[in-house]
C-alpha positions in Angstrom: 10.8 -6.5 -15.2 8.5 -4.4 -12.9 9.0 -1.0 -11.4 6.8 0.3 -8.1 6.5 3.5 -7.7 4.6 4.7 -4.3 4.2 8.1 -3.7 1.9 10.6 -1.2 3.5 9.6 2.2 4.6 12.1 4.3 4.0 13.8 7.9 0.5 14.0 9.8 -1.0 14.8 12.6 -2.6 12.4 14.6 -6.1 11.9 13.2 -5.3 13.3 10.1 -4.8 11.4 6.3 -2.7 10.7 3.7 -3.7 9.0 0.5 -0.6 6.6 -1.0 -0.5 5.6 -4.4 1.5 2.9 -6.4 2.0 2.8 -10.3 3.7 -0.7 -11.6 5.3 0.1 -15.4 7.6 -1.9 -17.2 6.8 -5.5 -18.7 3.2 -5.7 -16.8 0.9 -9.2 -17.4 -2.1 -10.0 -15.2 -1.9 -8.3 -12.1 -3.5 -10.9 -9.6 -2.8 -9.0 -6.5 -1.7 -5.7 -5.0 -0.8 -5.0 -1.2 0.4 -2.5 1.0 2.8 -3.8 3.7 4.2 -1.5 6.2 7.2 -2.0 8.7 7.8 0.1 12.0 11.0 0.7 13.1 12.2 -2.8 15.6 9.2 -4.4 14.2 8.7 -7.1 10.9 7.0 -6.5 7.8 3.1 -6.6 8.0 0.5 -6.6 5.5 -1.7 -3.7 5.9 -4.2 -4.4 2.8 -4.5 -5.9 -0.4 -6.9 -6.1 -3.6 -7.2 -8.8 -6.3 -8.1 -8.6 -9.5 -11.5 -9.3 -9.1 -11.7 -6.8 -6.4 -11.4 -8.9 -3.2 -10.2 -6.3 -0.8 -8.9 -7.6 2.8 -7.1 -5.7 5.8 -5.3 -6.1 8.5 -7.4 -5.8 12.0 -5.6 -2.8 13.0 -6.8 -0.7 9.9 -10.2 -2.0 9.2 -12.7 1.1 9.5 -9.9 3.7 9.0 -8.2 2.4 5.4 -9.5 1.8 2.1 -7.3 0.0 -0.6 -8.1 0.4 -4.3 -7.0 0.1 -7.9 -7.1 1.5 -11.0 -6.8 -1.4 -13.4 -6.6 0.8 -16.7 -3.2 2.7 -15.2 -1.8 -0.4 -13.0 -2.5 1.9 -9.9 -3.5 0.8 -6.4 -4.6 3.3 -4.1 -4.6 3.3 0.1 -6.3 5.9 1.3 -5.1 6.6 5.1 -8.0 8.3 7.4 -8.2 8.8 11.4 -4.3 8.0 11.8 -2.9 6.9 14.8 1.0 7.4 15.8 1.1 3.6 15.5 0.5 3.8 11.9 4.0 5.7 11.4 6.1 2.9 9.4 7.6 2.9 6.2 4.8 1.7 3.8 5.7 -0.7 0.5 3.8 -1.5 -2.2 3.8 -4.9 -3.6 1.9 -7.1 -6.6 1.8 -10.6 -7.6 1.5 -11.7 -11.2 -0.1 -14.1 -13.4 1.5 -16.4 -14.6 4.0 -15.3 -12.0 6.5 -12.7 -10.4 6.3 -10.9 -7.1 7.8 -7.3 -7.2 8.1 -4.5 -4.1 8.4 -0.9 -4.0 10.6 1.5 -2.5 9.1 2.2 0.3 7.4 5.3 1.5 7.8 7.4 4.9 4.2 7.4 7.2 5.1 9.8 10.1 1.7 9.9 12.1 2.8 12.8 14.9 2.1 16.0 16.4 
């Protein structure tokens, strides 16, 4: 099994940022991939960002130019560092990895509140 643990969200003001973190322990192989998803209250899941093993970073529109994912493969670690937020980013925040030669684990969660 594989634990998530996210940590750094928390209140900002608008045009502020946040830096999130998520550490995977527990019977790690081959991360292949690590995201960040984020749901809104009313509103589905969405992927905000991911990184592969190989370093392969894509984002969602809505982020691109504001958010930077990435990972420290020596501690299991993915990183999304938050600039330039917008109320709109205010969601709860998940982390989630894929491995080789498979498993899918998710996070907690983490509270975003982007407000003044």
């Amino acid at each position: 099994q594989v634990q998530l643990v996210e940590s750094g969200g928390g209140l900002v003001q608008p045009g502020g940022s946040l830096r999130l973190s998520c550490a995977a322990s527990g019977s790690i192989r081959t991360i292949y991939t690590m995201r960040w998803y984020r749901q809104a209250p009313g509103k589905q899941r969405e992927l905000v960002a991911g990184i592969t093993v190989g370093n392969r970073t894509t984002y969602a529109d809505s982020v691109k130019g504001r958010f930077t994912i990435s990972r420290d493969g020596a501690k299991n670690t993915v990183y999304l560092q938050m600039n330039s937020l917008k109320p709109e980013d205010t969601a709860v925040y998940y982390c989630y990895s894929a491995h080789i030669p498979g498993g899918a684990y998710w996070g907690q969660g983490t509270q975003v509140t982007v407000s003044s």
